[in-house]
C-alpha positions in Angstrom: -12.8 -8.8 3.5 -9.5 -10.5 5.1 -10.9 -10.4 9.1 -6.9 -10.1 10.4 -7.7 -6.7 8.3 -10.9 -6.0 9.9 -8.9 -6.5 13.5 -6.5 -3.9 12.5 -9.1 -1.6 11.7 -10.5 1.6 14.1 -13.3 3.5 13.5 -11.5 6.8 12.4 -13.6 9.2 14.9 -13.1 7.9 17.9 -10.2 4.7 17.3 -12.7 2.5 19.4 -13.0 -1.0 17.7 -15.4 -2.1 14.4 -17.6 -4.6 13.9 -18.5 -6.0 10.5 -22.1 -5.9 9.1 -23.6 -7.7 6.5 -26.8 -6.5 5.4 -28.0 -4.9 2.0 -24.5 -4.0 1.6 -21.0 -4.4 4.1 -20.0 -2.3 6.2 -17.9 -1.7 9.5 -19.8 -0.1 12.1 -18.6 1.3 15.4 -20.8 0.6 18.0 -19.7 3.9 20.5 -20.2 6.8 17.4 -23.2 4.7 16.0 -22.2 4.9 13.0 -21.9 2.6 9.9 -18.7 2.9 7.5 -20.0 1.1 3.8 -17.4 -1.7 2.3 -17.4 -0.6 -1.3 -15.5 -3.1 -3.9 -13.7 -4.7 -0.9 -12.6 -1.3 0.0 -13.7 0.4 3.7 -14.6 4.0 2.9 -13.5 5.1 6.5 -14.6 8.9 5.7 -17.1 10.6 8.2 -18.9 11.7 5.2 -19.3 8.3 3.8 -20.8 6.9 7.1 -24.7 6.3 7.7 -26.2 6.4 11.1 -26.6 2.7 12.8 -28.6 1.5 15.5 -26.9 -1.3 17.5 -30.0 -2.4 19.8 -32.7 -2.1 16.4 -29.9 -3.6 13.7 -29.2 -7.1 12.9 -27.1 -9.0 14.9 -23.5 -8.6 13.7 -21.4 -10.9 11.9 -18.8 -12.5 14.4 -15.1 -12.0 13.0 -13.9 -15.7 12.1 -10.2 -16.1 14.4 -6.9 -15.1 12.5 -4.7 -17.9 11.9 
């Protein structure tokens, strides 16, 4: 995913910021909900129905967001 997209990005719950995970699969997770939104196809599925519970302190470290040019 384009990371000047990912900036752009708020979690749709509470319009705090997302991080992006790499794992198993992506995903965007906001850290304040604790919640995980799946990248599917390149596509954020920004739906509360979509997103999985996430841990911050027991997940893997997240991926830093390379700078926008």
């Amino acid at each position: 995913m384009d990371p000047r997209l990912i900036e752009m990005l708020v979690c749709p719950l509470c319009k705090g910021p997302l991080t992006l995970l790499r794992g198993d699969e992506l995903a965007l997770a906001c850290r304040a909900d604790r919640l995980a939104f799946p990248i599917r196809d390149g596509i954020p599925l920004m739906l509360e129905n979509e997103a999985k519970p996430w841990d911050p302190e027991a997940a893997s470290a997240p991926v830093p967001l390379a700078p926008a040019e």
